[in-house]
C-alpha positions in Angstrom: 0.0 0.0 0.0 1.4 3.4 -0.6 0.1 7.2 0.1 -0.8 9.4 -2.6 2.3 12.1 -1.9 1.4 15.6 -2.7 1.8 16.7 -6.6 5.1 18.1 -8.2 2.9 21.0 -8.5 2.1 21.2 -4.4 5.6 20.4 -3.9 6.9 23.4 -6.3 4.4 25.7 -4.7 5.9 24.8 -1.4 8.8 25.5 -2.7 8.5 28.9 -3.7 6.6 29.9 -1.0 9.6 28.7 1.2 11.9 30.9 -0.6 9.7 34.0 -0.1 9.4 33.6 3.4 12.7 33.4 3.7 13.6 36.5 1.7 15.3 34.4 -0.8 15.6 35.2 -4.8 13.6 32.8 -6.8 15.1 31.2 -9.9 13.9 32.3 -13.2 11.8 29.6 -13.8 9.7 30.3 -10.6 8.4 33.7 -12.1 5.7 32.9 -13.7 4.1 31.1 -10.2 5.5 34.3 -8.9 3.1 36.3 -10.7 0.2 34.0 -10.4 0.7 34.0 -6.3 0.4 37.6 -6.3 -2.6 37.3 -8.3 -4.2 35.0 -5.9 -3.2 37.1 -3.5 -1.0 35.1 -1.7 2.5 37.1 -1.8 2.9 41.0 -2.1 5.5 43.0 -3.8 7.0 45.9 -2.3 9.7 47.7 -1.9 11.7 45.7 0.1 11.2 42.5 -2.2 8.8 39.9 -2.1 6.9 38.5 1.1 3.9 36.5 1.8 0.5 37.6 2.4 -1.2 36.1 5.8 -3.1 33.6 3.2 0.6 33.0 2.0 1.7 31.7 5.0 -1.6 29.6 5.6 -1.2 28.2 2.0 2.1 27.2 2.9 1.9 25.9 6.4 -1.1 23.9 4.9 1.4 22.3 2.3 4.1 22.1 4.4 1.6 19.9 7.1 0.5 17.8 3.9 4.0 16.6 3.1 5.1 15.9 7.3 1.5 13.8 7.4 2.7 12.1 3.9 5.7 11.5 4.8 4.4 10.3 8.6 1.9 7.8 6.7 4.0 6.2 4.4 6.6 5.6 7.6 3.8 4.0 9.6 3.2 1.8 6.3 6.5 1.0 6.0 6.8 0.5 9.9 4.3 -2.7 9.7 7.2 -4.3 8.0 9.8 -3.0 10.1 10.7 -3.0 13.9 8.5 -0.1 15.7 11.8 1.2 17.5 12.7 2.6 14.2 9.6 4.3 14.1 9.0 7.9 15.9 5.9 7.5 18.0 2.9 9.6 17.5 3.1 11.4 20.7 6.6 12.6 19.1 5.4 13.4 16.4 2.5 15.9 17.7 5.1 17.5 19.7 7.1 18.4 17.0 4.4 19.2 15.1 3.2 21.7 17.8 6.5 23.3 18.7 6.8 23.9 15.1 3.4 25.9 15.3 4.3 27.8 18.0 7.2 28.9 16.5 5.1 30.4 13.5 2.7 32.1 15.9 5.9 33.4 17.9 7.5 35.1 14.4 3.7 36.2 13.4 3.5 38.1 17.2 7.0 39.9 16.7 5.7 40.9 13.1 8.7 38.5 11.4 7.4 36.5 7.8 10.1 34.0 8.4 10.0 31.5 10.3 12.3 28.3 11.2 9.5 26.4 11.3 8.3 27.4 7.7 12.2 25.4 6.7 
């Protein structure tokens, strides 16, 4: 049995998203999604670059939460084959999970758009 991973397009959105957050320059084939995310209102351009809207960083956080629960499914798939000490537990998982949500909520409360968590 295997999951259904997110879509090259998902995973190229998440990418570019990523970069913006971050304050990094996109690559020249990324302008045209660049362009289409400001459309949909999900980044802005200013004059000190790029950044994301708050339904930027929802759009992202959402992706980046579909690729951890992906990637958390197909371990638990692959974990019915393989010892469960190999395996992170649940509880582990929700912790990180959370910490990593506090963190974004932390850098939205001090104004930042980057966030560690958003790596």
């Amino acid at each position: 049995m295997n999951v259904d991973a997110a879509s090259l397009e998902e995973l190229g959105l998440l990418e570019c998203l990523h970069a913006i957050a971050h304050g990094e320059e996109l690559a020249q084939r990324s302008y045209a999604l660049r362009d289409r995310l400001i459309e949909a209102g999900l980044a802005t351009q200013t004059e000190e670059g790029l950044s994301l809207t708050p339904a930027g960083i929802e759009r992202c956080r959402s992706l980046q939460h579909r690729v951890a629960s992906d990637r958390e499914a197909q371990r638990a798939l692959d974990g019915q084959q393989a010892s469960e000490d190999d395996q992170p537990s649940m509880i582990v998982v929700a912790k990180s999970v959370s910490a990593e949500l506090n963190e974004i909520r932390r850098s939205e409360d001090t104004g930042q758009n980057a966030s560690p968590a958003l790596d």
